[in-house]
N, C-alpha and C positions, 0 to 999 in steps of 0.2 A: 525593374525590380521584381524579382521572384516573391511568392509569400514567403518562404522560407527567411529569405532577407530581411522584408516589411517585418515582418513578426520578429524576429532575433533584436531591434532596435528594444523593444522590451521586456528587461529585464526579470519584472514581476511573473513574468507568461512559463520562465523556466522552474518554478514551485507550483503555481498556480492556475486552477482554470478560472481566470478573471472574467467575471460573467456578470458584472457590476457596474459599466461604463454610465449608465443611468444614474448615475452618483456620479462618478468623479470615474473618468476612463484611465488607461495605465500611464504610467509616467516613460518618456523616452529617454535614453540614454543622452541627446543631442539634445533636447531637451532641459533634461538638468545640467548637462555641461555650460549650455551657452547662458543661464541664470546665476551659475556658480562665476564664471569669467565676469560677470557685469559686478557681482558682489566684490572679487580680487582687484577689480579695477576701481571703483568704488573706496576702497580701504587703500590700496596704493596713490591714487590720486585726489581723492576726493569727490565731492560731490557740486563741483560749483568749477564758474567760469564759460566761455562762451562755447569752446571745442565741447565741454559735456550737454550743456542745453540744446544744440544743434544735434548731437547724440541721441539723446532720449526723443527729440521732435520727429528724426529719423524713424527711429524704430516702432515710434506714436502711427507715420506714417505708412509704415512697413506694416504693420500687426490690423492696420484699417482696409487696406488691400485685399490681405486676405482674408479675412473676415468677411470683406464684401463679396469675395469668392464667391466664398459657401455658399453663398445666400442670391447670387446668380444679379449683384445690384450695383451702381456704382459707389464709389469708395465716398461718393460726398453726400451721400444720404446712409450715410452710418455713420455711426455714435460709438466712440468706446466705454463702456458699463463695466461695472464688478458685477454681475447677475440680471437672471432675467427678472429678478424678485423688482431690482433698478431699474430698469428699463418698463417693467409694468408701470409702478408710480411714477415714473417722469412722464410716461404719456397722460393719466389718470390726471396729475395733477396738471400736466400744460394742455389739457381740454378744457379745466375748470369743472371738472365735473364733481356733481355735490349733489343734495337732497334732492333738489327738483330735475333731476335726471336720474336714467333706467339703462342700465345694463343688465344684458342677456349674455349667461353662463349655464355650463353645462355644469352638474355635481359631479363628475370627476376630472376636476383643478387641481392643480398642486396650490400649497398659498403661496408657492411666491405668485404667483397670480388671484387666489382669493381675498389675501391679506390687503393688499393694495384697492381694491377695489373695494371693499367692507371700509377702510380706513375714510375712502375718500364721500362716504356718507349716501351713495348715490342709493335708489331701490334695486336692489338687485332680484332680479328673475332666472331660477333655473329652468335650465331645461333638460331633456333624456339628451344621453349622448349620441345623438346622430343628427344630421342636419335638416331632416321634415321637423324633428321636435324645435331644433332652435330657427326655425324662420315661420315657423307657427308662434314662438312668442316672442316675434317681435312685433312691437304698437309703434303708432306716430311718437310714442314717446321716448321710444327707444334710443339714446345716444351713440353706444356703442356697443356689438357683440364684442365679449375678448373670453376667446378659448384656446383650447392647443392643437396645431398641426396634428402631434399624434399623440393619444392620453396617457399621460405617467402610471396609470393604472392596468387599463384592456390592453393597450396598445393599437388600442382600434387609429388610423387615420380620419381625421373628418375632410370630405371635400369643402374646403372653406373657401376654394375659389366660387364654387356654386351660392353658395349664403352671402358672400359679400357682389356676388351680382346681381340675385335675388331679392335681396333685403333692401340693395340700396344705402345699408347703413353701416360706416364705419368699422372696421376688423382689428382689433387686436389680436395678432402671434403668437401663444405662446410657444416659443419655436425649442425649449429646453430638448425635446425627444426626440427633434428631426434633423435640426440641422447641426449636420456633420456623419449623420445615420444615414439619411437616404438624402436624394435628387432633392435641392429646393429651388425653386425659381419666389423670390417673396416681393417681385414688382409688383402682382394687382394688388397687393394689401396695401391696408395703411401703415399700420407697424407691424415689424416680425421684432422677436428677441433673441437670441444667441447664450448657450450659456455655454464658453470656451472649454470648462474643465473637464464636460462630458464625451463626449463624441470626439471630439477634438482634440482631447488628452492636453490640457495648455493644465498649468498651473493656473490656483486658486488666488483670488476671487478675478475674473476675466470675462468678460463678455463683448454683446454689442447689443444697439439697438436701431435697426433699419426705419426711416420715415420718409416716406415716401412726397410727403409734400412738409419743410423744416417751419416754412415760415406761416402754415396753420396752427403750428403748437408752440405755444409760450415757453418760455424758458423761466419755471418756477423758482428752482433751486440752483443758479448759476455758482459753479466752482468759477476758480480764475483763469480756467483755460477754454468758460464760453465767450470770453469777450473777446475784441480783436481789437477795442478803446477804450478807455472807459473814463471818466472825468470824476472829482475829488467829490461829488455829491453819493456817487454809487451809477449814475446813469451811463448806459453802456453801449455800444455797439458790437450785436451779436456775430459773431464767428457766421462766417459761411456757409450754407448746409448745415448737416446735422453734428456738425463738431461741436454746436453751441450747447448741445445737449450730456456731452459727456461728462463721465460720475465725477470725475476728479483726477488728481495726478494720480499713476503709476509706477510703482517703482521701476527701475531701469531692469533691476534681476525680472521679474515678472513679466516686462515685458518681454527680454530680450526670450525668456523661455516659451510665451505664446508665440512670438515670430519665428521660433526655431519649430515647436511641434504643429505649426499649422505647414510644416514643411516636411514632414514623415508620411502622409496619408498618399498610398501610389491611387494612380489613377482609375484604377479596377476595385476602388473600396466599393464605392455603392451596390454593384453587382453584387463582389463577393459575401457582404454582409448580408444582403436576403437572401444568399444563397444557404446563409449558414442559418440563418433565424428559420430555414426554411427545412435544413435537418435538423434539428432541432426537437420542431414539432415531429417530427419523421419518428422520432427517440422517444419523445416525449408521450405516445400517441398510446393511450390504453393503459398506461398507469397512471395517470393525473387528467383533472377536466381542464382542458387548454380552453381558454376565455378570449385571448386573442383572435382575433379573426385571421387568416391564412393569406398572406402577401400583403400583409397589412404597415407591418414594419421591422426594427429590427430587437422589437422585445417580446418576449415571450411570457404570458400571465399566466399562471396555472393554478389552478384548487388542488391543493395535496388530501389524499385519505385522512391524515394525521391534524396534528399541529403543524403550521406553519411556523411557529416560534422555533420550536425543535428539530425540524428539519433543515432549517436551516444554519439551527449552530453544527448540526451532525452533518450537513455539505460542509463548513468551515473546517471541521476537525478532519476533512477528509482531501481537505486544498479546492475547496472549489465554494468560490464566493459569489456569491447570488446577493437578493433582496427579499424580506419582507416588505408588505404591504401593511402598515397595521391598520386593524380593526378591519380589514375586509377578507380576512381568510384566502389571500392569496400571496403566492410565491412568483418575481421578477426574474426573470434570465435573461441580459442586455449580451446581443451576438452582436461582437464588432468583426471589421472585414481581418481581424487580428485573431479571432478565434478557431481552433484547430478540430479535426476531429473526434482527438484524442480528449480534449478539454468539453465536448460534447457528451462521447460515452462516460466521461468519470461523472459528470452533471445524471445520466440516464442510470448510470448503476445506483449512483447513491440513492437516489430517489425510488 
């Protein structure tokens, strides 16, 4: 598949220089098709019967494959999630972690990673965003570090393989900015998270969440598709691996549109994506302070001269969608392997 091809699947890219995937990445043609066919099917048939539940278990099983792809893992130590925000609290909560336990975090989290971790009562300890800070505060007390692959903010990468062999202790993923951006292999961790809608361009709400070992973490909030038994008291037998852990049902359209766009991305994405995050900064270099560190990933932070608020409604009125950052005076530019160079310089003029 040419880029030329890759790219022409969407739609959005022919108005827009979509430079937003850190949110929610573009929608594919094959995509919304095979979501719309499950809705038609859905209304002409219904929603019930054994041919449909064998359907959706299908596609359950199909959307878990790949997933595990991305993430270089097998498909039975993944969980399907609506977010990583889900995936953070189902770990948090099947540690049991609470008051008399210490989590080590870096201050720049997104909250679907702070929130979870604040909720579940634990002391939380920050640390500077790089890995001498966070394996300098970790104590014997420490339960579990949980930070991000790559930060929704710098876009800095953290070596979180070196801290979780360092440390010794426990690794939460937050994998929102990496996987499906760049190369992830997420075996040595404990848990990594997935959020489908970004990187991966899947429809909303979509994820996964990788555990590396299922039957250390409880199963706090069981839907009905963690059990594989379960008897008239409530007492259950858990699902296999890490099935036991998934958010709940999914719709059939949902799913069938994450199984369809985790099938758009050619093989040359990862390359071409830091090729492009890599002009970018090229563009970007003497008109704005780039904060990202260089080969770091495939987002680009920058301090504009101006308002960030304003500059970025003045990229929008000019077709080129970005991010603010609020409260930190910086502007997001997310390069997927789907971005042009054209969609570059209208980003470099505006600016």
């Amino acid at each position: 598949m040419t880029f030329e091809e890759a790219r022409a699947q969407f739609p959005v890219l022919e108005r827009y220089a979509y430079l937003n995937a850190g949110t929610n990445g573009p929608l594919a043609r094959s995509t919304v098709a095979a979501a719309l066919a499950e809705i038609e099917r859905d209304l002409a048939d219904g929603r019930t019967g054994m041919p449909w539940v064998e359907h959706v278990l299908e596609l359950r099983k199909r959307a878990r494959a790949g997933l595990a792809a991305v993430v270089g893992v097998d498909p039975l130590h993944v969980a399907l999630t609506d977010s990583t925000t889900r995936g953070c609290a189902t770990v948090l909560a099947g540690l049991d972690i609470g008051a008399d336990d210490e989590v080590v975090m870096t201050g720049d989290e997104h909250f679907g990673l702070t929130g979870p971790v604040f909720a579940s009562g634990a002391r939380v300890v920050l640390a500077e965003a790089d890995e001498e800070a966070i394996l300098a505060a970790v104590t014997p007390r420490t339960r579990l570090v949980a930070t991000s692959h790559v930060l929704w903010t710098t876009g800095r990468r953290l070596d979180l393989l070196r801290v979780r062999e360092e440390s010794g202790v426990p690794v939460l993923v937050d994998g929102a900015q990496s996987a499906g951006a760049i190369e992830v292999d997420a075996t040595p961790f404990d848990f990594y998270t997935v959020s489908a809608q970004k990187w991966l361009c899947a429809p909303e709400p979509t994820g996964a969440l990788y555990v590396r070992d299922p039957d250390r973490l409880r199963v706090r909030s069981p839907g009905y598709l963690a059990q594989s038994s379960y008897l008239p008291t409530g007492e259950f037998v858990p699902k296999e691996g890490a099935a036991r852990f998934d958010s709940g049902w999914t719709g059939t359209p949902t799913l069938a549109g994450l199984v369809a766009a985790l099938a758009t991305h050619p093989e040359w994405r990862y390359e071409r994506a830091a090729e492009t995050a890599a002009r970018c900064r090229e563009l970007l270099a003497g008109k704005v302070e780039i904060v990202t560190p260089p080969g770091h990933s495939t987002l680009v932070s920058f301090r504009p001269g101006g308002d960030p608020t304003e500059l970025v409604t003045a990229l929008q009125e000019r077709g080129v969608l970005v991010r603010e950052l609020p409260g930190r005076n910086l502007v997001r530019a997310s390069c997927g392997w789907w971005t042009s160079e054209d969609d570059l310089q209208r980003l470099a003029a505006g600016v």
